[in-house]
C-alpha positions in Angstrom: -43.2 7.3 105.1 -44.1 7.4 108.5 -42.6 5.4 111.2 -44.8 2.4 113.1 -46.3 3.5 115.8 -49.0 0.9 117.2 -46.1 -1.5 115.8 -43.4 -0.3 118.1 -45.9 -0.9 121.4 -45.6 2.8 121.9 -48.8 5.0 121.0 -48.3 8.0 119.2 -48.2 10.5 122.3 -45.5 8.3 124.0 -43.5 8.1 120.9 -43.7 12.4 121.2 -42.6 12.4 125.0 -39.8 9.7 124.0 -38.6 11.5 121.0 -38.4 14.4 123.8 -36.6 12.4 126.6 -34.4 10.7 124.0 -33.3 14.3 122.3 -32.6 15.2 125.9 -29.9 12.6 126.6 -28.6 13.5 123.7 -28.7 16.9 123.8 -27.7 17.6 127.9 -24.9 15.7 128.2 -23.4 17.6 125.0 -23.9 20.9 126.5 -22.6 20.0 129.9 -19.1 18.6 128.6 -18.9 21.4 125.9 -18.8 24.0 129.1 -16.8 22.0 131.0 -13.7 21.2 128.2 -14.3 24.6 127.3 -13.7 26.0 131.0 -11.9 23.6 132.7 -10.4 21.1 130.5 -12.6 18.6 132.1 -15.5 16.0 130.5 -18.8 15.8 132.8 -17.9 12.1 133.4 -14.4 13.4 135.0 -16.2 16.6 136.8 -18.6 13.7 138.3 -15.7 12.0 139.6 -14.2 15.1 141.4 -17.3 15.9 142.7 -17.7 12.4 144.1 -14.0 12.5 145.7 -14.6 16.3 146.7 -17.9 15.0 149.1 -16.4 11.7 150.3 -14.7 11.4 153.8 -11.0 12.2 153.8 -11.5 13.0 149.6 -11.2 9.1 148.9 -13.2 6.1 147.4 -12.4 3.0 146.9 -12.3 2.7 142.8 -15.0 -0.3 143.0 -17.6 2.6 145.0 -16.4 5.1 142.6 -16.8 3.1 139.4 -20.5 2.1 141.0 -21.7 6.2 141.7 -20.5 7.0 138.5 -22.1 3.9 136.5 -19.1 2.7 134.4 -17.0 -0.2 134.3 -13.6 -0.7 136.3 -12.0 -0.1 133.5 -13.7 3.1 131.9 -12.9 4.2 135.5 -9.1 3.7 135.2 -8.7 5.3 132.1 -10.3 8.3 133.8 -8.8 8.4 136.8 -5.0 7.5 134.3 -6.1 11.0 132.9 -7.0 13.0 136.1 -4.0 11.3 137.7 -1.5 13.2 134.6 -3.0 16.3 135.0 -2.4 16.0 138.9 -6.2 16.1 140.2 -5.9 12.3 141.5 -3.8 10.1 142.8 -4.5 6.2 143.7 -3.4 4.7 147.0 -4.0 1.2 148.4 -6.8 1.1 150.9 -5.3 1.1 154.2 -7.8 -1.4 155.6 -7.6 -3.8 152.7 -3.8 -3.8 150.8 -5.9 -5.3 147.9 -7.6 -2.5 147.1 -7.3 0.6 145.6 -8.9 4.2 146.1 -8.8 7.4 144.1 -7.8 10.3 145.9 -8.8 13.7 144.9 -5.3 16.0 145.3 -5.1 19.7 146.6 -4.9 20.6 143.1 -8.0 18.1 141.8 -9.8 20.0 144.9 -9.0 23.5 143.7 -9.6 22.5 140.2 -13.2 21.3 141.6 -13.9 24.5 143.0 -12.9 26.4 140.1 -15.2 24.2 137.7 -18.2 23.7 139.8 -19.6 27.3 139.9 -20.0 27.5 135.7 -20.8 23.8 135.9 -23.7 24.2 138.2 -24.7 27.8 137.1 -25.0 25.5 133.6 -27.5 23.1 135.2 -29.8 25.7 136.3 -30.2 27.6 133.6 -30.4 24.4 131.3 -32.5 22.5 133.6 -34.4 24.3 136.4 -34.6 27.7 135.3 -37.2 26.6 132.7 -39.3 24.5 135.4 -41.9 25.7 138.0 -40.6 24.5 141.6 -43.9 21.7 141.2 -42.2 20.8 137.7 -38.5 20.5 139.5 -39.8 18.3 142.2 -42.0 16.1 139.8 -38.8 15.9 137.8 -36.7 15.1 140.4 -39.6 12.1 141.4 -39.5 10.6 138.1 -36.0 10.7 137.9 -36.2 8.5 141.1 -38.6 6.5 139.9 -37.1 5.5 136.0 -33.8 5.2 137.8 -35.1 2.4 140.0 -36.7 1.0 137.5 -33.2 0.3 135.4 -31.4 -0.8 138.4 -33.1 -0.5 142.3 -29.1 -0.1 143.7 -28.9 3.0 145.3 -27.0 5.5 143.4 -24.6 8.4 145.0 -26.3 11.2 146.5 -25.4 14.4 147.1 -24.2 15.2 150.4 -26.3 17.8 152.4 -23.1 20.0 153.5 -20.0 19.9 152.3 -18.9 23.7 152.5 -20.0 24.5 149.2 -19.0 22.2 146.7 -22.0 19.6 147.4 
């Protein structure tokens, strides 16, 4: 039996390019944290987060801007950070300005850990993502990723910094 189609408000060639985005989502993510646990004894979501702390100014967020670039919940966050903090990659620290709140700060070790992890990571994302695409296909990609992000939720999300010696 085949599944609805005119039913489900999606005609049968946008049911084949979800099927396709929706296998991707799937499938991406699972390669990206295979490599990573494999290599570095990281998940992507934690790699994300030492990325983050790796481009910010002095190598420190507040948790609340932190939880917001990487899209979870407060506490999803401080489990994460609970883990990074035992293996030594992060530490918190109350927010000088505000004695109410707290940052996560990425440690010598977290930052060596980053550079260690990133080249694999990233050399990962290429061949997974771009090396398949033209250069038009990469940019169109890149636009519609824009565009379906903004239509979820038009807050900006974290961008990556234009220098950072490397690691951004």
């Amino acid at each position: 039996m085949n599944p609805p189609t005119s039913a489900s408000g999606l005609d049968t060639e946008q049911l084949e390019i979800w099927a396709a985005v929706a296998t991707l989502l799937e499938r991406l993510p699972a390669a990206l944290d295979a490599q990573l646990q494999r290599d570095s004894d990281l998940t992507h979501f934690e790699h994300g987060l030492l990325f983050a702390l790796g481009a910010a100014p002095d190598r420190a967020l507040r948790m609340s801007q932190l939880a917001g670039y990487a899209n979870c919940t407060l506490s999803r966050l401080s489990r994460a950070v609970t883990r990074l903090e035992k293996k030594g990659l992060v530490r918190r620290a109350v927010d000088e300005l505000d004695g109410r709140v707290s940052k996560a700060v990425l440690t010598d070790d977290g930052e060596e850990m980053l550079w260690q992890a990133t080249p694999a990571h990233h050399a990962l994302v290429k061949r997974l993502v771009f090396d398949p695409l033209t250069e038009a296909q990469t940019r169109k990609l890149g636009a519609i990723s824009r565009e379906i992000n903004t239509a979820i939720d038009p807050a900006e999300v974290w961008k990556a910094p234009t220098e950072r010696g490397g690691v951004g």
